[in-house]
N, C-alpha and C positions, 0 to 999 in steps of 0.2 A: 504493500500500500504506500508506503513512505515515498520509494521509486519515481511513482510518477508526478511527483513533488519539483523534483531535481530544477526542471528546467522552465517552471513554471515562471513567469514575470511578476504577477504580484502572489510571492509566497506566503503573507500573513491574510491576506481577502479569503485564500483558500484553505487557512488552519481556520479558521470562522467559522468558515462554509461544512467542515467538517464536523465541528461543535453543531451544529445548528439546534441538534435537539436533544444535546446534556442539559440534566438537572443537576443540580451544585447542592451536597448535603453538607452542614456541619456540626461538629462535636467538638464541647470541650471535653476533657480528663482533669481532675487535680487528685494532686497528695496532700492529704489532709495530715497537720499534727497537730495536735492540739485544741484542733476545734477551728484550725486558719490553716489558709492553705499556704501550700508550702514549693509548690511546684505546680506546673501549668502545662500541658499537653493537649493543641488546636491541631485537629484533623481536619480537611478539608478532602471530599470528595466531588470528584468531578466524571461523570456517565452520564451515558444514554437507558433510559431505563429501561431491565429486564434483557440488558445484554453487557457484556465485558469489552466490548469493542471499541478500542479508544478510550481507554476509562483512565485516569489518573487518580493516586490518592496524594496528595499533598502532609506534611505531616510538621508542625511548627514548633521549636521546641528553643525559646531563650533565642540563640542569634543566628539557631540553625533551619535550616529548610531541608525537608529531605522527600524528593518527589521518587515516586516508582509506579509503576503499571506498566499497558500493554506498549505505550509509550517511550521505555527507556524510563530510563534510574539514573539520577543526581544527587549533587548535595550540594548545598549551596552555604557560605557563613559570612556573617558580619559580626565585627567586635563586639556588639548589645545588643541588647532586644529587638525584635523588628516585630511588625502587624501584617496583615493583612490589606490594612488599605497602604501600608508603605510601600510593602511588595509591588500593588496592581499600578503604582504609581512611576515607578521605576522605569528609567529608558532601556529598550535591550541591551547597549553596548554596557551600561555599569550592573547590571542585572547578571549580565552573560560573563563577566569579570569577576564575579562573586564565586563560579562554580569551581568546587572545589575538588569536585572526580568527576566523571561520567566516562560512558561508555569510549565514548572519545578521548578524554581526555580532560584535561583540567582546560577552562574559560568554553568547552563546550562549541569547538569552531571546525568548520569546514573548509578547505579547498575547493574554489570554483575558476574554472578558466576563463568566463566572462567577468568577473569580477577582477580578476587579478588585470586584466588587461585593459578595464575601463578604469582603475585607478591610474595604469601607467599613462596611461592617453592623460587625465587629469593632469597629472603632473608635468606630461610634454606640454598641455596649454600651458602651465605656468613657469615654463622655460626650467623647469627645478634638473631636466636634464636631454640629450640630443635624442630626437625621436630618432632622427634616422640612421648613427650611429648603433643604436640601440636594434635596427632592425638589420642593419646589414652585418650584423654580429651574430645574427642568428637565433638570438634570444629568445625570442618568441616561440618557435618550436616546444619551446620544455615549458608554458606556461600549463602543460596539460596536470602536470602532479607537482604536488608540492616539494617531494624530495627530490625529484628532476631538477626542478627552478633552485630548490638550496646549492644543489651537486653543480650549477652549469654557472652560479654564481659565486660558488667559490673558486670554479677553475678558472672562469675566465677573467679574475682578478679586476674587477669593479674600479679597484680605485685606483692603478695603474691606465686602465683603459679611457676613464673618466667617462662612461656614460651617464653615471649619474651625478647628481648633485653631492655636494659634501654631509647631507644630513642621511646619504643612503642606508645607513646598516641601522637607524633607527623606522625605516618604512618599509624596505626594500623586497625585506625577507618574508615578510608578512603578507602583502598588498594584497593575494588571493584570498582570505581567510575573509568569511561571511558567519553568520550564525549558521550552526546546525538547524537540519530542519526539525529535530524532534527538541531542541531547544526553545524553539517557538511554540511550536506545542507546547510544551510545560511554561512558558512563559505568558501566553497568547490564554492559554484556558485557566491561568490563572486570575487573569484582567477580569476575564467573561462570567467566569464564577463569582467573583467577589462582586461587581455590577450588579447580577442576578437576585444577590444575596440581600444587597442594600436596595434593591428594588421591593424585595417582598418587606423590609422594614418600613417602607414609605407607604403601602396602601393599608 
């Protein structure tokens, strides 16, 4: 299912469109001593009812988030407490910074070859290094995989060659990296649950 994601144009219009008809349940937990609570445990579940497909459970604990379902599994931390409406507030890029393992990896990112190559274009509009230099070097070829592009950037000695600018080893290595698409899901059905949630508080 994920698949046919890859090469979609607007990828978060169609993480939506895939929610369309989750219901959002939530649950506290606490550790009671003494008669006060002592500890605090917010579940958040996110499905489609009377089926697992697509489902997420969300699970909030102090400064940690910890997402798992059909989805893919994360873990996401911030130094203090965090909510619920802080989370759905959040842009993806310091959202997507937060994570702390996943299936992929830690920050939760992908390699895309249209991406990597509409940054470099950005950056030739802004003179930051020679487009055509850059193409008649052959570079392009290896924007297909990310360890291609590290391997063909490290041989072909960048700052010797000077096609890029002097700030290159802080953008360079990176430029293809987008959010994963099941990051968006976990992210994207996060926003939509907690919305849903403070919709039924309002009527």
């Amino acid at each position: 299912m994920i698949d046919r994601y890859e090469d979609m144009k607007d990828r978060a219009e169609l993480v939506r469109r895939e929610f369309k008809d989750h219901i959002a349940i939530y649950n506290n937990y606490y550790q009671i001593d003494d008669k006060e609570k002592v500890d605090e445990i917010s579940v958040l579940y996110w499905k489609k009812p009377e089926t697992g497909i697509n489902a997420i459970k969300y699970i909030l604990h102090k400064g940690g988030l910890f997402v798992s379902g059909d989805l893919g599994e994360a873990i996401y931390r911030w130094s203090s407490g965090i909510s619920w409406k802080f989370l759905s507030d959040l842009s993806n890029s310091y959202f997507m910074k937060k994570c702390e393992a996943s299936e992929v990896g830690r920050y939760f990112e992908e390699w895309n070859e249209e991406e990597a190559l509409r940054q470099l274009k950005e950056c030739a509009d802004q003179e930051y290094f020679n487009w055509d230099t850059f193409k008649n070097s052959g570079g392009e070829q290896y924007l297909y995989d990310k360890n291609e592009w590290i391997v063909w950037l490290n041989s072909y000695d960048i700052d010797r060659n000077k096609i890029f600018g002097s700030d290159a080893w802080e953008w360079v290595y990176s430029c293809g990296n987008r959010p994963h698409i099941r990051f968006l899901f976990h992210k994207i059905g996060l926003e939509m649950a907690y919305k849903q949630l403070e919709g039924k508080k309002e009527k």
